[in-house]
ZAKOL-516344 format. One line per 4 residues: number of its first residue (from 1); for each residue x, y, z of N, C-alpha, C. Coordinates in steps of 0.1 Angstrom, whole numbers. Example, Ala and Ser with C-alpha at 12.3 -4.5 7.8 and 13.67 -1.06 7.14 Angstrom:
residues 2
1> 132:-57:78:123:-45:78:132:-33:78  128:-22:71:137:-11:71:129:0:79
This chain:
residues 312
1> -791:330:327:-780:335:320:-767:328:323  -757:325:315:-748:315:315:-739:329:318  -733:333:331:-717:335:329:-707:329:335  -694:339:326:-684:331:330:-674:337:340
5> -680:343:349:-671:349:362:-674:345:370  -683:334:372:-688:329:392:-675:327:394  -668:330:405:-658:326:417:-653:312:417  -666:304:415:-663:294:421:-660:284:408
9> -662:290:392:-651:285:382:-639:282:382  -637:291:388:-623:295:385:-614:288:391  -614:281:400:-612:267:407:-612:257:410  -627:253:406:-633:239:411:-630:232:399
13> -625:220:401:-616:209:394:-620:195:400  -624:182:393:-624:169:401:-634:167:407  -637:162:421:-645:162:428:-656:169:430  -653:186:431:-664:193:436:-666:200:427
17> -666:202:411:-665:206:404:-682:210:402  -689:202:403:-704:200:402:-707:211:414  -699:210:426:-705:220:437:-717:229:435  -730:226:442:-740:240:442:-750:235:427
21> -747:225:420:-754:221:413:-768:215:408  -772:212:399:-784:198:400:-778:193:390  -772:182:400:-767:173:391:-769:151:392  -766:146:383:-768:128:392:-756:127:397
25> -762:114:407:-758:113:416:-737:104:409  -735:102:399:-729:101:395:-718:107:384  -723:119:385:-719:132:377:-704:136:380  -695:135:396:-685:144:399:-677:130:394
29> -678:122:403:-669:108:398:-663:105:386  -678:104:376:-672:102:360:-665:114:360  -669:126:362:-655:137:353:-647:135:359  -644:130:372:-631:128:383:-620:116:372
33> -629:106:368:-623:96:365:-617:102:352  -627:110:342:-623:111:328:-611:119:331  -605:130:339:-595:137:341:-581:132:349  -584:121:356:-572:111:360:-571:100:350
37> -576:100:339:-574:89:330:-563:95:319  -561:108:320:-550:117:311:-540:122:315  -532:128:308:-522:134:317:-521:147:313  -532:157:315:-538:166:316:-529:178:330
41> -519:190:319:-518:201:329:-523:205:336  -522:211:350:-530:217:361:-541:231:354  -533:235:343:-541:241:337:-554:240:327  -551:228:324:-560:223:317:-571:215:319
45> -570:211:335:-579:203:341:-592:216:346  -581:225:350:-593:233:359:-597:245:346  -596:245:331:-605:251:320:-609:243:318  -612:227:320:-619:215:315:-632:216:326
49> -627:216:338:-638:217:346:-644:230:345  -640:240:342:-651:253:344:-659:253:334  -651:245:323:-662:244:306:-676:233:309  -673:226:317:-679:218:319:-690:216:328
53> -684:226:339:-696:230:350:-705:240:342  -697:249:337:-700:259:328:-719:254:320  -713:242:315:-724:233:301:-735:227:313  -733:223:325:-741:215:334:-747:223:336
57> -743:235:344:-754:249:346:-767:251:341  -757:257:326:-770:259:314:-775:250:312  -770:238:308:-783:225:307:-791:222:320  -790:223:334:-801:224:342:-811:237:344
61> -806:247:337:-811:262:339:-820:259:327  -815:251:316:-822:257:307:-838:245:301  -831:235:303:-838:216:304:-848:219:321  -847:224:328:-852:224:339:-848:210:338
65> -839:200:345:-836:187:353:-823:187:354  -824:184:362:-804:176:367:-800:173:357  -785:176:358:-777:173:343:-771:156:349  -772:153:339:-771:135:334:-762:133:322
69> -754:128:322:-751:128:307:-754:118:298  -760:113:303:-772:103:294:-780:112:287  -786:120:298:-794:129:289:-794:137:282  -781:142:278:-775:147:270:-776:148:258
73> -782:155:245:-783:158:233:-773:166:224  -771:160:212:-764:171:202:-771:185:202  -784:185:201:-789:198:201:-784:208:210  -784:198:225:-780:207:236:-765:210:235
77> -758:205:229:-744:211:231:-745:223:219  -751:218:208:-754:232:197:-759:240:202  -772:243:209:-773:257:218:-769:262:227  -760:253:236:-749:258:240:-741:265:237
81> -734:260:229:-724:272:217:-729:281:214  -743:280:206:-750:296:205:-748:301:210  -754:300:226:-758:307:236:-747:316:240  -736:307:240:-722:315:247:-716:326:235
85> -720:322:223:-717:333:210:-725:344:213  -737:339:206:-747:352:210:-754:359:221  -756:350:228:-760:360:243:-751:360:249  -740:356:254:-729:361:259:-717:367:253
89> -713:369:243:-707:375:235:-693:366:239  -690:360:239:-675:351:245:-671:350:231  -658:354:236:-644:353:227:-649:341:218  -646:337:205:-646:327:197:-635:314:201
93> -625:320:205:-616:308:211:-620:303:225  -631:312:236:-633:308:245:-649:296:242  -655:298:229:-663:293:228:-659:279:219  -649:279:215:-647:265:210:-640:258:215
97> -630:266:230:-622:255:240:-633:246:243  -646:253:251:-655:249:257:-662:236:249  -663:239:230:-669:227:225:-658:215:224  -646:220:221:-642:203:226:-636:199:236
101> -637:205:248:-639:202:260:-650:190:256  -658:194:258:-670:184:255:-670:175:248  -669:176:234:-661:170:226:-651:158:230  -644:161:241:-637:152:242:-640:144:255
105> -643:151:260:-656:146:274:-666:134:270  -671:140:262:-680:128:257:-679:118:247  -664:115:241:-658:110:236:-653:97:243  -645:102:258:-644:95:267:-656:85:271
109> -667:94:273:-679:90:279:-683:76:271  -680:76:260:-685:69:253:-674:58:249  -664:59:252:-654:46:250:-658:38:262  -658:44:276:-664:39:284:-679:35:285
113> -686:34:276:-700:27:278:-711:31:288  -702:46:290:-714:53:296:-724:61:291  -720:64:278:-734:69:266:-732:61:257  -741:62:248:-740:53:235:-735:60:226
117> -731:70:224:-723:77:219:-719:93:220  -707:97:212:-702:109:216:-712:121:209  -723:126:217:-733:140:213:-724:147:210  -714:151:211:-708:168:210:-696:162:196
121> -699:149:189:-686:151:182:-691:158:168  -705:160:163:-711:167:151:-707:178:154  -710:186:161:-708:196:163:-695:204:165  -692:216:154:-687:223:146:-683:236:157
125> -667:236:157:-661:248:160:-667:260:156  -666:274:159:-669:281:150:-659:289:147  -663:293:132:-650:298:122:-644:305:127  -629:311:129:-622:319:131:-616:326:119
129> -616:338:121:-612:349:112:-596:347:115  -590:346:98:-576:346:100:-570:360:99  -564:366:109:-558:380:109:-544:375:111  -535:385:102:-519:386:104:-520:393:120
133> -509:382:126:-503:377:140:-502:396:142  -500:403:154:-494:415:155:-478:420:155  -478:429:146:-465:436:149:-463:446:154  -451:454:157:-449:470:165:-451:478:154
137> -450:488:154:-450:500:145:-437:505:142  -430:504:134:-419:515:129:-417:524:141  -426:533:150:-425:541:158:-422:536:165  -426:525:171:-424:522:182:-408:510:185
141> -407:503:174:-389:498:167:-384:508:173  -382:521:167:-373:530:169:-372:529:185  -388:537:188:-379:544:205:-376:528:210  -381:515:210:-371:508:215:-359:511:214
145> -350:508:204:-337:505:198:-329:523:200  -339:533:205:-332:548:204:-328:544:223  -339:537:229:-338:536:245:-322:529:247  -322:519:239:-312:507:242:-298:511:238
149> -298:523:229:-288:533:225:-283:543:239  -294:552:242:-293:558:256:-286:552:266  -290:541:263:-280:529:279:-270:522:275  -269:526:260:-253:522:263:-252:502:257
153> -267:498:261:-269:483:266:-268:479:253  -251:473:249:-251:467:237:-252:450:237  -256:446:248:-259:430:251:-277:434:248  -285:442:254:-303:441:247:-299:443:231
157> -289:455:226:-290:459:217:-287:448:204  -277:437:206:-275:425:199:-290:415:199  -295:413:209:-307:405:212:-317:410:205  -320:422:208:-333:429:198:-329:430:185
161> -319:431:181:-312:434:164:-317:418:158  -314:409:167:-318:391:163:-331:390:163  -334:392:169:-350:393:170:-358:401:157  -353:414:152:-357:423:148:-352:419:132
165> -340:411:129:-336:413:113:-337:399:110  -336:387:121:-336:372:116:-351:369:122  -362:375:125:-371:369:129:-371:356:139  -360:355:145:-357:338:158:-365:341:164
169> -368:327:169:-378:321:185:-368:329:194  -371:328:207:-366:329:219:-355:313:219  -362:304:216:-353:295:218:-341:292:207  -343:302:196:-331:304:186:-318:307:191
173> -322:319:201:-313:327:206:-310:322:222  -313:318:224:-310:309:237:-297:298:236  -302:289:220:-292:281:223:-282:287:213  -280:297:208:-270:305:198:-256:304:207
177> -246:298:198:-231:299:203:-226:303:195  -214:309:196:-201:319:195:-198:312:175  -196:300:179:-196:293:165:-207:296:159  -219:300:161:-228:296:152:-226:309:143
181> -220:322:147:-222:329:141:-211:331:130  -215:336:112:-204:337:103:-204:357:103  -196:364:104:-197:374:104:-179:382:97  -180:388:87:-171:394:81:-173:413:80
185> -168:411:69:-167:430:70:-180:435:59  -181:426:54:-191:430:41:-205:421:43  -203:408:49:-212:399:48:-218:391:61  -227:383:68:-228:376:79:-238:367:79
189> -238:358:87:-251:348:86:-251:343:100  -262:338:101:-264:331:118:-267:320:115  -267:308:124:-271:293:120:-278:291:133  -288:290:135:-301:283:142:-299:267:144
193> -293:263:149:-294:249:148:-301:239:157  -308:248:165:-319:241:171:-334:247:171  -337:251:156:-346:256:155:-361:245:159  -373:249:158:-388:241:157:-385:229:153
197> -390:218:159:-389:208:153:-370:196:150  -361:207:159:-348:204:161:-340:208:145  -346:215:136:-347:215:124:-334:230:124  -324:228:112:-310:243:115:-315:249:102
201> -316:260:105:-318:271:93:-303:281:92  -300:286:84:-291:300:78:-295:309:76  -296:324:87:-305:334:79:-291:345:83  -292:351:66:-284:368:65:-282:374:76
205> -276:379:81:-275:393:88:-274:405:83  -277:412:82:-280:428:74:-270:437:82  -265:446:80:-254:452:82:-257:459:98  -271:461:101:-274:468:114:-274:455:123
209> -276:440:119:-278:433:127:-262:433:130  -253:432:123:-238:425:126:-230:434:131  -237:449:131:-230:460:138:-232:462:154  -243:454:154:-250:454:168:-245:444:176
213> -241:434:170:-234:416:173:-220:419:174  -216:422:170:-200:434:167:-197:442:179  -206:449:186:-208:458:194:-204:450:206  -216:440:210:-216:432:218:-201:422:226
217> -201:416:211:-190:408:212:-176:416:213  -174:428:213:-163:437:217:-163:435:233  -176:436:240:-174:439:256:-184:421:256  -180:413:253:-184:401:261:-177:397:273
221> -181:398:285:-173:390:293:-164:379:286  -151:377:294:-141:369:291:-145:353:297  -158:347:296:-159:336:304:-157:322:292  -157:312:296:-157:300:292:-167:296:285
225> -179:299:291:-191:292:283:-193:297:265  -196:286:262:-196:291:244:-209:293:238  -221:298:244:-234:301:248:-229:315:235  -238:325:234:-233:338:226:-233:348:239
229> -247:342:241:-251:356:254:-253:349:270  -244:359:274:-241:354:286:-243:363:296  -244:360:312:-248:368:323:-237:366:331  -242:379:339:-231:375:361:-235:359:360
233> -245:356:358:-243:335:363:-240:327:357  -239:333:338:-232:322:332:-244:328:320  -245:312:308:-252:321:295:-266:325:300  -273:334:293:-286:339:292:-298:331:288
237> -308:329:295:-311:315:294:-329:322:289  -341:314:288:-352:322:282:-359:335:296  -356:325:307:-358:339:316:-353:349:316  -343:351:310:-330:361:310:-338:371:302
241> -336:362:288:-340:375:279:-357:380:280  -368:369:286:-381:378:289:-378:392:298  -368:387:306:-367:397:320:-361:409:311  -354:412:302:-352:419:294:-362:427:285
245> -369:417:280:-382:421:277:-391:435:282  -392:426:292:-398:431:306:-394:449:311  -378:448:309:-376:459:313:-376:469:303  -375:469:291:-374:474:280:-395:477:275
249> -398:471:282:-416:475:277:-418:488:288  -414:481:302:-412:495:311:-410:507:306  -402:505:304:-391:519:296:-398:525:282  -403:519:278:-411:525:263:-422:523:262
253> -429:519:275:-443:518:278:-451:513:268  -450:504:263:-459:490:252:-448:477:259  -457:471:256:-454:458:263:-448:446:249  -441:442:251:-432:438:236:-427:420:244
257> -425:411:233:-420:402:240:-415:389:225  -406:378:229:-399:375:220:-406:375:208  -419:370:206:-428:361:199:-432:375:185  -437:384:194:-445:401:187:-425:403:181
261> -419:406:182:-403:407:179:-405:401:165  -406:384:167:-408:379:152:-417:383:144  -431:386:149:-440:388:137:-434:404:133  -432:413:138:-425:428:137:-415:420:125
265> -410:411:127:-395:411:115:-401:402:101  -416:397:101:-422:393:95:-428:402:85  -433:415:93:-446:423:85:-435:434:79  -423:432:79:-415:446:73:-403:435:66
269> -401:426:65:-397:421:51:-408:419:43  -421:416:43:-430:417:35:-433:430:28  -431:438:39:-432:454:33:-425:461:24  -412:449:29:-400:457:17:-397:448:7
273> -405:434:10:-399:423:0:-419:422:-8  -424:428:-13:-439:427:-14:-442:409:-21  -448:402:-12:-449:388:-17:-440:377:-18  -433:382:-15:-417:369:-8:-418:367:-2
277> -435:353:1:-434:345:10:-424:333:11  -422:328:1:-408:319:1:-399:319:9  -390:331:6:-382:341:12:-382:338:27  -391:344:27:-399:347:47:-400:336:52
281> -401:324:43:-407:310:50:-395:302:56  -384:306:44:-367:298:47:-364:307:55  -369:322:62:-358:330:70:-367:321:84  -378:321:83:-388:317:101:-383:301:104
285> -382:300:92:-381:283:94:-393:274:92  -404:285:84:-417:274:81:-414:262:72  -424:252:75:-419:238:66:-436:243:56  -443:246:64:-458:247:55:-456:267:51
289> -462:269:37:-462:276:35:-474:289:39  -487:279:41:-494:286:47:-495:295:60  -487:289:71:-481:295:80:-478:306:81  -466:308:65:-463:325:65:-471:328:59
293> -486:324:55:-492:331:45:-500:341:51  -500:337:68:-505:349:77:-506:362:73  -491:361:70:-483:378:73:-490:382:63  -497:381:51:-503:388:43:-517:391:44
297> -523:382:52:-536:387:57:-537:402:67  -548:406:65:-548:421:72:-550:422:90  -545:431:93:-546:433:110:-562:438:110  -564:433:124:-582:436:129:-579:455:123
301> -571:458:129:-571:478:123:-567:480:112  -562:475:103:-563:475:89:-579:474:86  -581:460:84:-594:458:84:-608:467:87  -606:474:100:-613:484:107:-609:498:92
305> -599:501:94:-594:515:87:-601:512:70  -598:497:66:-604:499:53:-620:501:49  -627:493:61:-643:497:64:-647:508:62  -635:515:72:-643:533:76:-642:535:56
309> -634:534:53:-636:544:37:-648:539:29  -658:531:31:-668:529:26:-675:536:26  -678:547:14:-687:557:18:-698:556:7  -716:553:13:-727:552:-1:-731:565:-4
């Protein structure tokens, strides 16, 4: 049985990666080599190597012989995948890291002339179900924004209003300055100018967002920096506002963070704008339309809720 909690996954990287194996005598080296041939995060070395010990396992558990990757078959990387789908039940993204892992493993393998070719490049991801990204609930908007009232905290209360009516990245609002903002008695807009891609958008402000920005900007510290939001050490930087995050999930006990903020200001202009993906796409800053086309696909509990009413 293939799992994926031995101990000794969860670490082994490079060299001993093979550790406790049956493996050839040339097995640790080539993956040593294939993984200093890239420039591969710390993180990604050591889910390359667990995918990989992972595949050597089962192919000696299951081939009865030392894994080789000569001897390596397409078939074997296809029941592989099975295997980790259906008898182990593993996440679908945990089961397709693992195929191009491989994938790309033996890709290498094969520039270098040490198989005749790449086994794992036929072989097919498996399909993921497109569900709209998650958002908060109406209920749960509120006691935020009722908590951030309670305290008074009209610096969270400007930041979550941005988050909550312009749908911005974290990095929208990070690099937001004093100029970027147009704000009158009737009207306001924000300018993003270092949105995705270095790419500057214009999005509305709605009268709760510029009341909340208004708020703010009454009690801004008197400092120099031309940042919007600023701290005791100077502007507010992305640590700043997770740590904010952070304390505000405490406080209302759901765990919330910049990213869930945008899809929340995604699924309730949709709600109130029914089919103004357009719309939604010039407010996020998508360049592809399909991107926003997310937001109209249904949530896993949607999905669930509409099942249960099937009645024969």
């Amino acid at each position: 049985m293939v799992s994926d909690s031995r101990p000794e996954d969860r670490h082994n990287s490079g060299d001993n990666v093979f550790n406790g194996l049956s493996v050839g005598p040339e097995e640790a080296s080539l993956f040593t080599r294939f993984t200093a041939s890239h420039d591969f995060s710390a993180n990604t070395r050591r889910a390359m190597a667990q995918d990989v010990r992972k595949f050597a396992r089962w192919f000696a558990e299951t081939n009865r012989e030392s894994f080789v990757v000569g001897r390596v078959t397409t078939r074997d990387v296809t029941d592989f995948k099975d295997r980790l789908r259906r008898n182990e039940q593993q996440a679908v993204a945990t089961v397709n890291r693992a195929v191009v892992t491989l994938r790309r493993y033996f890709g290498w393998l094969a520039d270098q002339g040490v198989v005749a070719a790449n086994v794992a490049k036929p072989v097919k991801e498996l399909h993921r179900q497109q569900l709209a990204p998650k958002g908060l609930d109406r209920e749960i908007v509120r006691r935020l924004l009722r908590e951030i009232e309670l305290r008074n905290d009209v610096r969270a209360g400007a930041i979550f209003a941005l988050f909550l009516y312009t749908g911005g990245r974290i990095s929208d609002l990070v690099n937001l300055e004093l100029t970027d903002l147009l704000i009158s008695e009737r009207t306001g807009s924000v300018v993003f100018r270092l949105g995705k891609g270095n790419k500057q958008r214009s999005v509305p402000l709605p009268l709760p967002a510029r009341r909340a920005i208004q708020a703010y900007l009454e009690t801004r510290p008197p400092v120099s920096a031309s940042k919007l939001f600023v701290g005791e050490r100077g502007p507010l930087g992305d640590k700043g506002i997770r740590s904010l995050c952070d304390k505000y999930s405490a406080i209302i006990g759901v765990k919330i963070h910049p990213h869930l903020l945008r899809h929340t200001m995604a699924h309730k202009f949709l709600e109130d704008n029914p089919g103004d993906l357009v719309a939604l796409a010039q407010i996020l800053g998508h360049e592809n339309l399909n991107t926003t086309r997310r937001y109209v696909e249904r949530s896993q509990d949607q999905l669930a809720q509409a099942t249960e009413r099937i009645n024969y």
